[in-house]
C-alpha positions in Angstrom: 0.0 0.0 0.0 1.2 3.6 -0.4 1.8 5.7 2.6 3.9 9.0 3.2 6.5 9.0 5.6 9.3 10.6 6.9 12.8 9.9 5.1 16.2 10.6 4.8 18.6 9.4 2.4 22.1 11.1 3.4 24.2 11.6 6.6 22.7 14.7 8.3 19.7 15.0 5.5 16.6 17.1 6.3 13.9 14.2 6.6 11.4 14.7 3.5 7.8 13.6 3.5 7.9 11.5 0.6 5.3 8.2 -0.6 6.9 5.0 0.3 5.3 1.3 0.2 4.3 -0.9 3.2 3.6 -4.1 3.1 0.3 -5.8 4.8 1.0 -6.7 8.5 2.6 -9.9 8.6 1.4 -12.5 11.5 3.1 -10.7 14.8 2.5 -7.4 13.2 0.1 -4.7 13.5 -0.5 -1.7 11.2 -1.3 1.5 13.0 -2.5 4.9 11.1 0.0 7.3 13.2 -2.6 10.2 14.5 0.9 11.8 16.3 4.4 11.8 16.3 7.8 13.6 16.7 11.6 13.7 16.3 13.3 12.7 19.0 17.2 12.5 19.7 17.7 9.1 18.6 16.3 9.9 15.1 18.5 12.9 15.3 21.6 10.7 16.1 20.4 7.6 13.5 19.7 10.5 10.9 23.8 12.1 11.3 25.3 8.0 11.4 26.6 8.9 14.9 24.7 5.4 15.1 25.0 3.4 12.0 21.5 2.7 10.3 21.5 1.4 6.8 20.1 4.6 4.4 17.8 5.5 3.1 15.7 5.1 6.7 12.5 5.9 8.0 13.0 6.6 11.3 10.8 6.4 14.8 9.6 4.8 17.1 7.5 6.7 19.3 3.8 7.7 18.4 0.2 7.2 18.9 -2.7 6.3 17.0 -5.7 3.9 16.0 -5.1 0.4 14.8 -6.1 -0.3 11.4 -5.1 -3.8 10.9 -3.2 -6.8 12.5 -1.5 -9.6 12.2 -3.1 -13.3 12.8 -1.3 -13.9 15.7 -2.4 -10.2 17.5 -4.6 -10.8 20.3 -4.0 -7.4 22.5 -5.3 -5.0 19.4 -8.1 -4.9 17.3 -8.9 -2.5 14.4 -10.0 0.5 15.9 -8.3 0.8 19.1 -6.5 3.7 20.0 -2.9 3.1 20.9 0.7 4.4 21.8 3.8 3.3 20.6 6.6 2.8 22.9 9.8 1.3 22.4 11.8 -0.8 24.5 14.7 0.8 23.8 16.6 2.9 21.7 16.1 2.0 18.2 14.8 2.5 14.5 11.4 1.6 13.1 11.4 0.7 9.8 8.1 1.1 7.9 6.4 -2.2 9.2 5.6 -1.7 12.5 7.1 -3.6 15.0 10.6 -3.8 13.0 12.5 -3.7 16.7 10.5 -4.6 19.9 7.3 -2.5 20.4 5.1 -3.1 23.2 1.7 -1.3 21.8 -0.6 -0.6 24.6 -4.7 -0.8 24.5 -5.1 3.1 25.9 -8.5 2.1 27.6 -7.6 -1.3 28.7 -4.6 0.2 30.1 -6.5 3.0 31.9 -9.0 0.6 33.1 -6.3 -1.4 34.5 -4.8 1.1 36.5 -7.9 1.9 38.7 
């Protein structure tokens, strides 16, 4: 499917909004439609090589937003949930979502858990 993202293609490059392809969510995979984002240091730092990532890149991994699809083997998420993104630890995100460890949390389930 076409989507835009985010891209840069050279050490220390602008990132550019530019249309990219994504593949359908595999089976441990869940497609999200991003609603909110930023830039954070560690893009900065993937973005200059002062950590090696492979360009061109799509980087990030932090965001929220409602999930439009999953994987056959998702049971925390379903299609219309609202979610946020948070990652592990420090890494990239490459277009299919989770390319490094993502934990997605259920906002409401989350919320109702808590009280």
């Amino acid at each position: 499917m076409d989507i835009k993202a985010a891209v840069t293609h050279d050490k220390g490059e602008d990132f550019k909004i530019e249309d990219v392809q994504l593949d359908e969510p595999k089976h441990d995979e869940v497609l999200i439609k991003i609603v909110a984002t930023g830039v954070c240091h560690t893009d900065a730092v993937a973005r200059d090589q002062d950590v090696p990532v492979p360009l061109p890149a799509v980087l990030g991994h932090e965001g929220a937003g409602i999930v439009e699809k999953v994987g056959e083997g998702i049971r925390s998420v379903a299609p219309g949930d609202h979610v946020v993104l948070l990652s592990l630890h420090a890494g990239i995100v490459k277009i299919a979502i989770p390319a490094i460890l993502l934990t997605v949390w259920n906002l409401t389930s989350s919320i109702l858990a808590a009280s």
